[in-house]
N, C-alpha and C positions, 0 to 999 in steps of 0.2 A: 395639550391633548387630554392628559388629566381632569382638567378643568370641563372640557365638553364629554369625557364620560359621566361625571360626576351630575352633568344639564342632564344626559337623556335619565339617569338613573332618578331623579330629582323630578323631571316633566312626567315621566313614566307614573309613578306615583302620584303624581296629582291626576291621570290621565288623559293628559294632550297628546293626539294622538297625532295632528299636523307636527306640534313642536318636536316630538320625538321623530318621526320621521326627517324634519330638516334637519335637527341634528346628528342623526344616522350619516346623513350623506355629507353634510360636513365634516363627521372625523372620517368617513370613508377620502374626500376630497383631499385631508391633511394628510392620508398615507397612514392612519390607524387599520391596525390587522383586523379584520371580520370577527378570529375568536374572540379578541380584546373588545370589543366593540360588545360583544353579547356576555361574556365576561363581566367585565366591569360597568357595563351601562346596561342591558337592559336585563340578563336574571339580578346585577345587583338590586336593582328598582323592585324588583319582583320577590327577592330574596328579604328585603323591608316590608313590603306588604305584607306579606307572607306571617312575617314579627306583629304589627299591627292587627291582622288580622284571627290571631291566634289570640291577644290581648280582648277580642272582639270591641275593635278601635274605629272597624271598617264595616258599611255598609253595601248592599246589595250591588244598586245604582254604581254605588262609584266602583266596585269591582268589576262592573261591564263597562266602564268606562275605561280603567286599567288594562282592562282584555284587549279592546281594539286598539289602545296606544302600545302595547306588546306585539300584535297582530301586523301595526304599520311599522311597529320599528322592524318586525322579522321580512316583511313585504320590501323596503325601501333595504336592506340589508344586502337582501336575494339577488333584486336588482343591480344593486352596484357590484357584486359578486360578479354576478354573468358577465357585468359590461368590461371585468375584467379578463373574460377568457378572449 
């Protein structure tokens, strides 16, 4: 489980925004909690940009790139949420 927080926090930063989402609903499928999931896989992805981007490491482009793979992993998140109630 570890291991697939580490992928979305990882994809997130590079901003794959498919990859993140499939990996959203995979550790969702593994029985990972939703805070742990935003936790440690996508503000941590967010929380390295964040380092980089203060460094000014990071450009425009790839920050709107980073936005929508955040956007899908909170999207694909929501969903597996609800399909729990």
């Amino acid at each position: 489980m570890e291991n697939t927080l580490a992928e979305i926090a990882d994809s997130l930063e590079k901003g794959k925004c498919k990859k993140v989402k499939d990996l959203v609903r995979m550790a969702k499928k593994e029985g990972c909690d939703s805070g742990l999931i935003l936790e440690k896989g996508l503000l941590k992805g967010m929380e390295n940009v964040g380092k980089r981007f203060q460094k000014e490491m990071v450009e425009i482009p790839e920050i709107l790139a980073i936005t929508r793979a955040l956007n899908g992993g909170m999207e694909a998140l929501a969903e597996m949420s609800q399909e729990e109630i």
